[in-house]
C-alpha positions in Angstrom: 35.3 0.0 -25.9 38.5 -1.5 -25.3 39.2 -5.7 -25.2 39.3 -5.5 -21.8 35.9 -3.9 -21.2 34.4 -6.2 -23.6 35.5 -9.2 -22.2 34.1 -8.0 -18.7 31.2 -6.7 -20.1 30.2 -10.1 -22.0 31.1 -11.9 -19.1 29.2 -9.6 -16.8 26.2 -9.8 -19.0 26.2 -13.6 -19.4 26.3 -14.0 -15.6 23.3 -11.6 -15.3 21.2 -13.2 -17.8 21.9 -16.5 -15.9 21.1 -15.5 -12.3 17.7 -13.5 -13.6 16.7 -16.2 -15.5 17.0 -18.5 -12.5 15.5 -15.7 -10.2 12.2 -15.9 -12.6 12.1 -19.4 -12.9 12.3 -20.3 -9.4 9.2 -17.3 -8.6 7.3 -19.0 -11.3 7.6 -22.6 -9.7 6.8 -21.6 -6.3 4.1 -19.2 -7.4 2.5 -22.0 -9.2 2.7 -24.1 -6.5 0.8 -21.9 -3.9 -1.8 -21.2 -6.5 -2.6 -24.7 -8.7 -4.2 -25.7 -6.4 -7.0 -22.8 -5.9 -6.6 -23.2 -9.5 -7.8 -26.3 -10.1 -10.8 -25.9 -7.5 -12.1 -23.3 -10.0 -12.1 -25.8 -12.9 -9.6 -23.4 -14.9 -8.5 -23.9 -18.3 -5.0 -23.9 -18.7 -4.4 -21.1 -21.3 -5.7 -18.8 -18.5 -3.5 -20.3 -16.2 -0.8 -20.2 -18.3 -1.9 -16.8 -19.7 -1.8 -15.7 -16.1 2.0 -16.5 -14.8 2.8 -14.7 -18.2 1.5 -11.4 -16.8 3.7 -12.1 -13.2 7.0 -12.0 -15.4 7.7 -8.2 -15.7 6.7 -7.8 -11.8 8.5 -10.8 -11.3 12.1 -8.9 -13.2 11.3 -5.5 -11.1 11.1 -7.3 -8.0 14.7 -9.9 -8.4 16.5 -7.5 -11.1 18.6 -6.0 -8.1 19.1 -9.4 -6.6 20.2 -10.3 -9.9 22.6 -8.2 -10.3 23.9 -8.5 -7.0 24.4 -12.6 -7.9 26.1 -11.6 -10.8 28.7 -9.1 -9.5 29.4 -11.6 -7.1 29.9 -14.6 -9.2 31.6 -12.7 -12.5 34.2 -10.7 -10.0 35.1 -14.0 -8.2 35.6 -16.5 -11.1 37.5 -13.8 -12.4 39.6 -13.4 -9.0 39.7 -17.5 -9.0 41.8 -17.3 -12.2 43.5 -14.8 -11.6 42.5 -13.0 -14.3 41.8 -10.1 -11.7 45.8 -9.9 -10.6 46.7 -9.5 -14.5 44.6 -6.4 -14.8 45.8 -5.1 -11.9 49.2 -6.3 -12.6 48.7 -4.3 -16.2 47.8 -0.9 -14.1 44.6 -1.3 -14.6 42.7 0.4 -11.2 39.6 -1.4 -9.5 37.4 1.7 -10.6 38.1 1.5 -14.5 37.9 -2.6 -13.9 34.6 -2.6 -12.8 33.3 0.2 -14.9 30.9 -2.2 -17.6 29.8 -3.9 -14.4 28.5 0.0 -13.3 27.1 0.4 -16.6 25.2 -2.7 -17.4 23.9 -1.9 -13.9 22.5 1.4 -14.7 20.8 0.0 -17.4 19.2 -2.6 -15.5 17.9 0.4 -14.1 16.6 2.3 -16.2 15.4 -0.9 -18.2 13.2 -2.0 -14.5 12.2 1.8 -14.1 10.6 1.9 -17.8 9.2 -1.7 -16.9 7.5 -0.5 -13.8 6.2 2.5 -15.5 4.9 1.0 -18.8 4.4 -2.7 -18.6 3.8 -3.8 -15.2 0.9 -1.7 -14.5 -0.7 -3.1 -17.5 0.2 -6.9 -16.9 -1.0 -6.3 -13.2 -4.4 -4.8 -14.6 -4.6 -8.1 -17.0 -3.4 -10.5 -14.8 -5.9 -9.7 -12.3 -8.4 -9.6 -14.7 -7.6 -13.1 -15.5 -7.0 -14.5 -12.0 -10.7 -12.9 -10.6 -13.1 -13.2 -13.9 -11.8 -15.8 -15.8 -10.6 -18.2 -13.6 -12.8 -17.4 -10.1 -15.8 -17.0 -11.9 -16.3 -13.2 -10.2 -18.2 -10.3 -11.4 -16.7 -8.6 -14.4 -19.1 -5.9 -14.4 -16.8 -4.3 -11.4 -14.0 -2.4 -12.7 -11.7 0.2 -12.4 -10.8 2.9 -14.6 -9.0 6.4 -14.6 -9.0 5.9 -10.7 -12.4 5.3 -9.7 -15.1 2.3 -9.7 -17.5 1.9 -11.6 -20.5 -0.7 -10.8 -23.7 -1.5 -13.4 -26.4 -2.9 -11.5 -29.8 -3.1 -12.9 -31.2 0.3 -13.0 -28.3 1.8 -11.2 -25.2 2.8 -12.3 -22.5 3.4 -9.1 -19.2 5.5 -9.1 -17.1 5.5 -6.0 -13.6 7.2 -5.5 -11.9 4.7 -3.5 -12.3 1.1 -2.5 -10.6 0.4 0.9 -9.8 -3.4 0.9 -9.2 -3.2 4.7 -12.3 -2.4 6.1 -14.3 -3.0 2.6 -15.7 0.5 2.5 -16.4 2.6 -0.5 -15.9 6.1 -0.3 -17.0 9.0 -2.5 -20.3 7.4 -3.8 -22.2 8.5 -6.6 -25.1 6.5 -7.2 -27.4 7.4 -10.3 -30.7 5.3 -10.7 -32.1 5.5 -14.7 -35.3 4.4 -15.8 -35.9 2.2 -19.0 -34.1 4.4 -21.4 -31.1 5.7 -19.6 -33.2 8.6 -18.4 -31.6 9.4 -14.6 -34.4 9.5 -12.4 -32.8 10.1 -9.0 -29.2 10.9 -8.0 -27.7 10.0 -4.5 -24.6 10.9 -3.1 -22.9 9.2 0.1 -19.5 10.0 1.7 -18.9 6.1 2.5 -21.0 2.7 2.1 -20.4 -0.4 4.0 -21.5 -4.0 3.7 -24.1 -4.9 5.6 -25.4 -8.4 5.0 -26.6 -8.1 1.5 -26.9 -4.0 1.4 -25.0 -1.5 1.2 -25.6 1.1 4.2 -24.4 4.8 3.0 -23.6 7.2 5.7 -24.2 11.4 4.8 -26.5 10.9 2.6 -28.0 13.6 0.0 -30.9 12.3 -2.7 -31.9 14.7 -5.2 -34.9 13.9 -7.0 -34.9 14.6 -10.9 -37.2 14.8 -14.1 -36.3 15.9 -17.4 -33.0 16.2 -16.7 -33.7 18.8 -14.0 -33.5 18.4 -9.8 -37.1 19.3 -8.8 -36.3 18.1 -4.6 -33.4 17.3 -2.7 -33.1 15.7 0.8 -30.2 14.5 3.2 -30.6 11.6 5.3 -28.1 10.5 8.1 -27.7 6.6 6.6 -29.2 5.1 3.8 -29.6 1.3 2.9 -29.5 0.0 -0.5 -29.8 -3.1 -1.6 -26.9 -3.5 -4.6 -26.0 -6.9 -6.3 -22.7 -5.9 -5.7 -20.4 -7.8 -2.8 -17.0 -6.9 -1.4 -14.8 -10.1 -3.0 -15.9 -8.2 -6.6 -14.6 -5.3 -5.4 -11.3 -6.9 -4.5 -10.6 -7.4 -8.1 -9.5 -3.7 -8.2 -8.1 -4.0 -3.8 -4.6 -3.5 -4.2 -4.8 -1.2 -7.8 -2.1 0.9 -6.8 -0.1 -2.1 -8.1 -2.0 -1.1 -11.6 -1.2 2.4 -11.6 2.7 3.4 -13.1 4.2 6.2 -11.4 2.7 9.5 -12.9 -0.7 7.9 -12.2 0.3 7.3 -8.6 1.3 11.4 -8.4 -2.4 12.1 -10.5 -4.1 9.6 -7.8 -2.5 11.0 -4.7 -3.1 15.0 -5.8 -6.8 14.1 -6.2 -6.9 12.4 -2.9 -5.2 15.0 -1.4 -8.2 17.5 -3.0 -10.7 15.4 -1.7 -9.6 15.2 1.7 -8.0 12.1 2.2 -5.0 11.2 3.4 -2.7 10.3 0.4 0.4 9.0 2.7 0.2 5.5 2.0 0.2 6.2 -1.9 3.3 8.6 -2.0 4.9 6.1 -0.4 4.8 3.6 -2.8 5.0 6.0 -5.2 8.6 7.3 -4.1 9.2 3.7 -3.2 8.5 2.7 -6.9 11.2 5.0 -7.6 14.1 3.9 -5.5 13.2 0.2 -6.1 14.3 1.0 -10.0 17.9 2.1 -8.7 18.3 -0.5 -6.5 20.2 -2.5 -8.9 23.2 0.1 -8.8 23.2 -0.2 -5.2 23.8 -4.0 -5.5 26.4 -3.5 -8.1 27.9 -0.4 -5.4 27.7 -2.8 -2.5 29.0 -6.5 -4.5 32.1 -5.3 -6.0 34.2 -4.3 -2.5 32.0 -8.0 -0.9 33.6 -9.7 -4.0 37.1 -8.0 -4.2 37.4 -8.9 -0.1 36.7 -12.7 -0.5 39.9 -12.4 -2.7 40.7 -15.9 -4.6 38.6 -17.9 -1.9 35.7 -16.0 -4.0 33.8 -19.1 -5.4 30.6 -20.0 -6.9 28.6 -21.1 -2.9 30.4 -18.1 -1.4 28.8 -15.8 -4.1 25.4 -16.8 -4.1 25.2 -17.4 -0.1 26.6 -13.4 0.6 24.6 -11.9 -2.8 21.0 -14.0 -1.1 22.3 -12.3 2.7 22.3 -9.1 1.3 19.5 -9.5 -0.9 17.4 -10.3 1.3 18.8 -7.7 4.4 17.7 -5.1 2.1 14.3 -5.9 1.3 13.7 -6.7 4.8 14.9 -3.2 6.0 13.3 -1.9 2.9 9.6 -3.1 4.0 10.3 -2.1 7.9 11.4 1.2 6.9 8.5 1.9 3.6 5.6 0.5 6.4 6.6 3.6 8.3 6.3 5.8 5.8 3.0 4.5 4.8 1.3 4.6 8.2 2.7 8.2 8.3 5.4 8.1 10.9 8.5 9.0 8.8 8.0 11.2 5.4 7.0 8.8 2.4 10.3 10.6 0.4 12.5 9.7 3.4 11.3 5.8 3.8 11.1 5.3 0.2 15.3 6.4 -0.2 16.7 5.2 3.4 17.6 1.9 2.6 19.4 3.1 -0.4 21.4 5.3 1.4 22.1 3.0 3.9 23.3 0.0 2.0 25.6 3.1 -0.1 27.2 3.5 3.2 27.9 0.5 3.8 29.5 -0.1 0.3 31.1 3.1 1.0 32.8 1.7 3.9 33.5 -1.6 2.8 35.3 0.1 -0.6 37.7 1.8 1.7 39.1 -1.4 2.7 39.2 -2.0 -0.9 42.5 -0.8 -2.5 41.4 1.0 -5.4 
């Protein structure tokens, strides 16, 4: 790598490290903010709390490394414009393209550093900090939990699997209920395609019972609706509502195929499954889309102008990002195309703003 490169690089880097650090800090303090408070109604000791907010920083990275980036670009491109350190390279023959080619790089492996985060460590922190945030600290049932995507419920002498938990309208769906006798032995097996909350039961709707002994079915009957009565309520099963956020991207493909084999509708899923995906490259977009915003400011490109236009873009694209990925998960555009739209169109638009840019 030549002096040049280095000295860009370093610079580049520096800057980066800055505006993330700043990006995490400020999401901690408002997170903890909008959440002591709950917090301290619980009575909760303050290495969960503190345990907790440890577990947000790798979502925390995934979700401002683009903006990041985009700060950076910004800032590093105009103090270098500012002192004209930007008209000596030029001035050497040095094009715009070989200038900002560490920027491109460090970008990319932003990248690929937020794509292995959101594959390998955030699933896991989400899994704990939830964990944390529902058991330890609200005091809810830890005897709910979810594994290999399905629920799994111990209740007395029953034992309860169900497929998927719908935090919307609190339904479980897929139910396997098995109810043992004093050593373990199951004594009767029901199976229900859906149970809802009614007051303290659960009501299951298609309902087939098969009767067994020995380890054998000796009857079997369906009912219409069933009502059990479970010690099991809809804020425990919340602790696993939103576990796509706990699943990394090949178990989001795993989850979706066996939705799609038993016959639900795995739309919503894909979506954030593709959308996991093109979230990891946004930082290259923000580097794409900075350098021509920087190089056009010229020398007026100061430290307010930078972090005004990098927060404007920032947050255009999540904005258009979330409008565009809610269509794809309600099913009216295909999750592949919501997931990569906003990418494409913020590479246009760096496209067109680069061929203002002499190169």
């Amino acid at each position: 790598m030549k002096i040049f490169s280095r000295y860009i690089a370093t610079a580049y880097a520096k800057m980066l490290g800055l505006c993330l650090g700043a990006f995490i800090a400020i999401y901690l303090v408002v997170d903890f903010l909008e959440k002591i408070g709950r917090f301290a109604r619980a009575n909760a000791e303050w290495k969960f709390i503190a345990l907790f907010f440890l577990t947000r920083v790798p979502e925390i990275i995934c979700q401002t490394a683009s903006m990041a980036v985009l700060m950076a670009t910004l800032l590093t491109l105009g103090m270098l414009s500012l002192n004209s350190e930007l008209t000596a390279m030029r001035g050497c023959g040095l094009s715009l393209a070989r200038i900002t080619a560490p920027i491109f790089a460090i970008a990319f492996a932003v990248s690929l550093s937020t794509l292995f985060v959101s594959e390998f460590v955030m699933p896991r922190c989400n899994t704990q900090g939830q964990y944390i945030r529902e058991v330890l600290i609200d005091k809810k049932s830890p005897s709910t939990f979810f594994r290999q995507q399905n629920i799994w419920h111990k209740d007395e002498n029953y034992i309860l699997k169900a497929r998927l938990f719908d935090p919307a309208t609190g339904n479980l769906k897929g139910i396997t209920l098995w109810k043992t006798g004093t050593e373990m032995e199951p004594q009767q097996r029901i199976e229900a395609t859906q149970g809802e909350l009614r007051g303290n039961d659960w009501l299951f709707r298609d309902v087939v019972i098969r009767e067994m002994a020995g380890g054998n079915i000796i009857s079997t009957k369906s009912f219409p609706a069933l009502l059990v009565k479970l010690n099991l309520k809809a804020a425990d099963l919340k602790v696993v509502g939103k576990f796509s956020d706990n699943m990394g991207i090949r178990e989001l493909i795993s989850y979706c195929d066996k939705l799609r084999k038993g016959g639900y509708d795995p739309t919503r899923f894909l979506a954030q499954m593709h959308s996991r995906i093109s979230l990891s490259f946004a930082p290259v977009i923000m580097a794409f889309i900075g350098i021509p915003f920087a190089m056009r400011g010229g020398r007026s490109s100061g430290i307010a102008l930078g972090i005004g236009t990098s927060l404007g873009i920032g947050f255009a694209y999540f904005i258009i990002n979330s409008v565009i990925l809610s269509f794809g998960q309600a099913g009216v555009l295909p999750p592949l195309v919501s997931a990569w739209a906003t990418n494409l169109i913020f590479i246009m638009i760096g496209i067109w703003f680069g061929m203002k840019v002499e190169i």
